[in-house]
C-alpha positions as CSV (number, residue, x, y, z in Angstrom):
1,X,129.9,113.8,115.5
2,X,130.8,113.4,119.1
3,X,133.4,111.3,120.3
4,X,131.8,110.5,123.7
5,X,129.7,107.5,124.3
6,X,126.3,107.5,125.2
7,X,124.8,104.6,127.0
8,X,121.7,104.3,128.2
9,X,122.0,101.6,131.1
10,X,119.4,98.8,129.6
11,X,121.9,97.6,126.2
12,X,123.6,94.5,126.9
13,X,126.4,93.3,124.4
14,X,127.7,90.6,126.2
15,X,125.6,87.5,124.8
16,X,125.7,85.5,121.8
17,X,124.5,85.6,118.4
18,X,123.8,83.5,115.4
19,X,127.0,84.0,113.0
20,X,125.6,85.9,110.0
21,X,126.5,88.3,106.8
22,X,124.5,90.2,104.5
23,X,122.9,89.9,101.4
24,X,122.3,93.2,99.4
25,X,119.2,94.1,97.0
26,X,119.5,97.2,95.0
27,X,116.5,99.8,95.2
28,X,116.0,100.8,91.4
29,X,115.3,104.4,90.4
30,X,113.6,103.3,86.9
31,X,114.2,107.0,85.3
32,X,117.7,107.2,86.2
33,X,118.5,103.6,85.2
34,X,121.0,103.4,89.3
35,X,120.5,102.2,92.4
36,X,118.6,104.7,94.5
37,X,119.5,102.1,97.8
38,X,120.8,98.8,98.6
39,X,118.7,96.7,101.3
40,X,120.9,95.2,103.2
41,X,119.1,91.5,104.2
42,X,121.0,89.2,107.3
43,X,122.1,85.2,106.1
44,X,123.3,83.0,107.9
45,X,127.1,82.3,106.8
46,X,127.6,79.0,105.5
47,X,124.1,79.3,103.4
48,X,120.0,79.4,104.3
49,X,117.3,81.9,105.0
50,X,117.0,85.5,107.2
51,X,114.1,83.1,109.1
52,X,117.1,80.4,109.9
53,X,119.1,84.1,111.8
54,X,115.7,85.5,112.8
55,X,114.2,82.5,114.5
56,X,117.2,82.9,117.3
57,X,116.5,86.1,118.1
58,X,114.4,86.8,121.9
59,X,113.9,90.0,124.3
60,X,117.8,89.0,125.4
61,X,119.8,89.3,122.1
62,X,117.6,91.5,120.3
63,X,119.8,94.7,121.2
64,X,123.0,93.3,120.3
65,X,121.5,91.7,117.1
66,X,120.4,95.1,115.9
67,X,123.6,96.9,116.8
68,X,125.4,94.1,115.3
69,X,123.6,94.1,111.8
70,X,123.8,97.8,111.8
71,X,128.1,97.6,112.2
72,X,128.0,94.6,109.7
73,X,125.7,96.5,107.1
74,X,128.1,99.7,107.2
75,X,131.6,97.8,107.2
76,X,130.2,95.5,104.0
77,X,129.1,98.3,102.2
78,X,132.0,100.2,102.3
79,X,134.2,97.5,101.6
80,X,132.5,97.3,98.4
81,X,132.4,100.5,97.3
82,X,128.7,102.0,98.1
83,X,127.8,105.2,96.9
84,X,124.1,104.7,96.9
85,X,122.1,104.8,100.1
86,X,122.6,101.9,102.9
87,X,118.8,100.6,103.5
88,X,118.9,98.9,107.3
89,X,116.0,97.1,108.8
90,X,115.9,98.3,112.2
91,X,113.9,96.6,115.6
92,X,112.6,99.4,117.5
93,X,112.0,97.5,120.5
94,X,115.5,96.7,120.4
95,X,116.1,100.9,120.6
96,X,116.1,102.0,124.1
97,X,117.2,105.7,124.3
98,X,117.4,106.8,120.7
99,X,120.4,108.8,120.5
100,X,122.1,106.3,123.1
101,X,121.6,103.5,120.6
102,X,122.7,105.2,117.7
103,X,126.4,105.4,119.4
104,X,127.8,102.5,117.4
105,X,125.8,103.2,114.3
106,X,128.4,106.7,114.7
107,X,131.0,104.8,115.1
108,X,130.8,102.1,112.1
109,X,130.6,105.4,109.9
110,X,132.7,106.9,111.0
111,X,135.6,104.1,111.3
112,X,134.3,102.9,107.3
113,X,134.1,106.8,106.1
114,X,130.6,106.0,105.4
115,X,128.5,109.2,104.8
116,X,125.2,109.4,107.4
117,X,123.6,111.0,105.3
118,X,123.2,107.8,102.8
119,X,121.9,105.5,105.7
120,X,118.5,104.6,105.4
121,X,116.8,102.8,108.3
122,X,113.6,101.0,108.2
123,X,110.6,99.6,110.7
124,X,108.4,97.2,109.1
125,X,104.7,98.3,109.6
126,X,104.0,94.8,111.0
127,X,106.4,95.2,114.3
128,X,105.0,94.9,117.1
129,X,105.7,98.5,118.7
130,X,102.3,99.6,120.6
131,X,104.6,103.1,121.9
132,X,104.1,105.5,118.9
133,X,105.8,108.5,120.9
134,X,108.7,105.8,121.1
135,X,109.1,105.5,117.8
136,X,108.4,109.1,116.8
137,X,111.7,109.9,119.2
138,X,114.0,107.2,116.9
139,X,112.4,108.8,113.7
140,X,113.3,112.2,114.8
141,X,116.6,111.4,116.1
142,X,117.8,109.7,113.0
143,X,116.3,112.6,110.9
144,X,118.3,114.8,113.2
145,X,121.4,113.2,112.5
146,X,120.8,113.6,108.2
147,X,119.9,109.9,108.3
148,X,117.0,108.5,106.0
149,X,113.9,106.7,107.6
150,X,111.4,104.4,105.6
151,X,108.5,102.6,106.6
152,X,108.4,98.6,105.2
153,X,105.6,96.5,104.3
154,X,103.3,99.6,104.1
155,X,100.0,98.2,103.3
156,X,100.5,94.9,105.3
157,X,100.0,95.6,108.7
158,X,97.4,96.8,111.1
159,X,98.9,100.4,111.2
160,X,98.1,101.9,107.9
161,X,97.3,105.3,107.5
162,X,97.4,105.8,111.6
163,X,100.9,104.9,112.0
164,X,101.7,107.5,108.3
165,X,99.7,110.3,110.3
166,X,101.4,110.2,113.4
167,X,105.2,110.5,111.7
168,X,106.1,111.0,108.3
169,X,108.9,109.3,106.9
170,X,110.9,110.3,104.0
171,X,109.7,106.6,102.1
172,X,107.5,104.5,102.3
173,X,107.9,100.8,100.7
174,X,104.5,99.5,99.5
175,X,104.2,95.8,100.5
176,X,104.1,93.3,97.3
177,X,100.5,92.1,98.6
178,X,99.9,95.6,96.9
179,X,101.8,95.3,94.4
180,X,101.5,91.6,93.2
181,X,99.4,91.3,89.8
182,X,98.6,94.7,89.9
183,X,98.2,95.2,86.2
184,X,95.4,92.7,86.5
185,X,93.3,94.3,89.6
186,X,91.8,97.3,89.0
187,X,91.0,97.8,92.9
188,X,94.5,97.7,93.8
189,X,95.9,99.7,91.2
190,X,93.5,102.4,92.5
191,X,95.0,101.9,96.2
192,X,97.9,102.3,95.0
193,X,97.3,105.7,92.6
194,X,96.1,107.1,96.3
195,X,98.8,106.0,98.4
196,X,101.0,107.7,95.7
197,X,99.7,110.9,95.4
198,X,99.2,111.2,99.0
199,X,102.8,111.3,99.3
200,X,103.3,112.9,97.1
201,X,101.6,116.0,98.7
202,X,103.5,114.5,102.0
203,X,107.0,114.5,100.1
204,X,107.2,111.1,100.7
205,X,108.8,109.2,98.4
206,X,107.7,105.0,97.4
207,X,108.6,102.5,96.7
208,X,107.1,99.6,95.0
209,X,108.4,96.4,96.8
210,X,108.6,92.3,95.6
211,X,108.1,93.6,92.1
212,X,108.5,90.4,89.4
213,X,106.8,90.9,86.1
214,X,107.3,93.5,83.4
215,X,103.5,93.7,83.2
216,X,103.3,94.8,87.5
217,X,106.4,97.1,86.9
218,X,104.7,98.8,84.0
219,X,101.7,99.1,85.5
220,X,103.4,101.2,88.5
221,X,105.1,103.6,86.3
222,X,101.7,104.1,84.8
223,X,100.4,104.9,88.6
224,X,103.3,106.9,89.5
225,X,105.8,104.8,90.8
226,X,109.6,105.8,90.1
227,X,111.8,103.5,92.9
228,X,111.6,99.3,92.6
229,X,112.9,96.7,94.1
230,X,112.3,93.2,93.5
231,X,113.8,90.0,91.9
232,X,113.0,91.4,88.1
233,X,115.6,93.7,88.8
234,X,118.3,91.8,91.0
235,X,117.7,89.1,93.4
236,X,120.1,89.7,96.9
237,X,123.4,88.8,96.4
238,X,125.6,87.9,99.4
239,X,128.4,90.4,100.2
240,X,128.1,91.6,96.7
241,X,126.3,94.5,95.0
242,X,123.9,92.8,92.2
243,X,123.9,94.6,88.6
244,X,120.6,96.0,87.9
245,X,119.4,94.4,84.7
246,X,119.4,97.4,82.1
247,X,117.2,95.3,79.4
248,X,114.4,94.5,82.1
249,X,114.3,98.7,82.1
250,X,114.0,98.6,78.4
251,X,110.8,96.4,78.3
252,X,109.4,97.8,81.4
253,X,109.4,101.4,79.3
254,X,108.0,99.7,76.2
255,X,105.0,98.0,78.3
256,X,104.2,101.4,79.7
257,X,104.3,103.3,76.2
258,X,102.4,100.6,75.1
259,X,100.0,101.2,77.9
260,X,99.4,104.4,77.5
261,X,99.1,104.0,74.2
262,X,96.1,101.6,74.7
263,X,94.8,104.5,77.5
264,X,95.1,107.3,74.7
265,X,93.0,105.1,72.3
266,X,90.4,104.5,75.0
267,X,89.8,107.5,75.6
268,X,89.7,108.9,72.0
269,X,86.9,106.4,71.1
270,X,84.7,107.3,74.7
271,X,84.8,111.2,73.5
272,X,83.5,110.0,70.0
C-alpha cells in the first residue's frame, strides 16, 4: 500500500471524543466449530453501554469517531492475537472521499501487521444514508482494497431488498427481529429460507444475528444458516476474545437431527 496520504479537505481530527475501548463478539461458523469474525462493539472505559459513547456523537465528531474506532479496533485485535476476520461497524456519512478516508484504516494495519484482507466493515441498514452512489463508491473501494463488506440489521430497516439490489455485499447479517423465536413462527422461518437462498445465488454469505436459544439456532441450520452470532455462543467481552461455547454446538446439532428427524417422519406419514 501507498505510503502517501490522501486527504480529502472536509476530515477534521482535531476535536474531542468520549474515551472508549472495545468489546469483541465472536461470529460462529457452526460447521467448523471457530470464529469466522469478531465484532468489534465501542464501551465506554470505566464500564456502561455503546448508547452511553454513541449518544455523544454529532455532524462534528462523527469523522474522528469513525477513524478512531477503526485505529482502536485494529491495534486491540492484534494485540490479542486475531486471526479470524476484524468485523467494524462503519458511519458512512462520516466517509467523505472513500479512499481518502481509508488512509488511517492503511496505516493501523499496517503499523499492527494486521492483514486487510481479514477486515470486515459494516453499515447498518437502518443509517440514515439517502446517497446510494455514495455508498456504492465506499463498498467498491474497500472491495478494492481485499477488504470484507457486510450489511447489519438486514431485515430491520426501510432499505430491504432495494438497498441488496443496488450493491452486493459479501454478507449480510439478518437482524434478530428475524431471527427471534424463529422455531415458533412459521412465517418468518419462510423469510428467512428466501433471504438465504437468494444469496446464496448472490454469493452472499449470512448471518444469523442476536441468536439465544438452542431451539432458534437449530431451527437456522435447518433453513440454511452456517455463521451465528449471539449471546448463546459468547456475550462481548471487553479487550478480550470470548471462547465460543463448544457444548452449546453439541446441542444445537442434536436439536436439528432431531428436527429433521421429526421432518422425515412427517413426510413419510403425508406419502402414506
Amino acid at each position: 500500500m501507498s505510503s502517501q496520504r490522501i486527504r480529502c479537505g472536509a476530515c477534521r481530527t482535531d476535536v474531542a471524543l468520549p474515551a472508549f475501548t472495545m468489546a469483541f463478539q465472536p461470529i460462529v461458523d457452526i460447521e467448523s466449530r471457530t470464529a469466522y469474525a469478531y465484532e468489534a462493539l465501542v464501551r465506554p472505559v470505566g464500564g456502561g453501554t455503546a448508547v452511553d459513547i454513541l449518544c455523544q456523537i454529532n455532524e462534528e465528531n462523527r469523522y474522528s469517531f469513525d477513524q478512531a474506532c477503526r485505529v482502536k479496533a485494529i491495534g486491540l485485535a492484534a494485540r490479542l492475537g486475531m486471526t479470524a476476520n476484524l468485523s467494524i461497524n462503519f458511519l458512512p456519512n462520516a466517509v467523505y472521499q472513500p479512499l481518502a478516508c481509508l488512509q488511517k484504516t492503511f496505516e493501523a494495519a499496517d503499523q499492527n501487521r494486521f492483514p486487510l484482507h481479514h477486515l470486515m466493515f459494516e453499515v447498518t441498514e437502518n443509517e440514515p444514508s439517502h446517497d446510494i452512489k455514495h455508498l456504492q463508491s465506499i463498498f467498491y473501494e474497500y472491495k478494492r482494497h481485499g477488504m470484507l463488506t457486510a450489511i447489519d440489521d438486514f431485515g430491520a430497516g426501510h432499505s430491504g431488498l432495494n438497498m441488496l439490489a443496488d450493491f452486493q455485499p459479501d454478507i449480510i447479517k439478518i437482524d434478530m427481529a428475524l431471527t427471534r423465536a424463529i422455531h415458533h413462527d412459521s412465517v418468518r422461518s419462510k423469510i428467512t429460507r428466501a433471504i438465504v437462498n437468494l444469496c446464496e445465488t448472490l454469493h452472499i454469505s449470512v448471518v444469523a444475528e442476536g441468536v439465544e436459544t438452542v431451539d432458534e439456532a437449530a431451527m437456522l441450520r435447518e433453513l440454511g444458516v452456517r455463521l451465528f452470532q449471539g449471546y448463546l455462543f459468547a456475550r462481548p467481552t471487553i479487550e478480550e476474545l470470548p471462547a465460543i461455547n463448544g457444548s452449546v454446538i453439541d446441542a444445537i446439532e442434536e436439536a436439528h437431527e432431531t428436527l429433521l428427524l421429526d421432518g422425515s417422519l412427517q413426510n413419510t406419514r403425508m406419502a402414506r
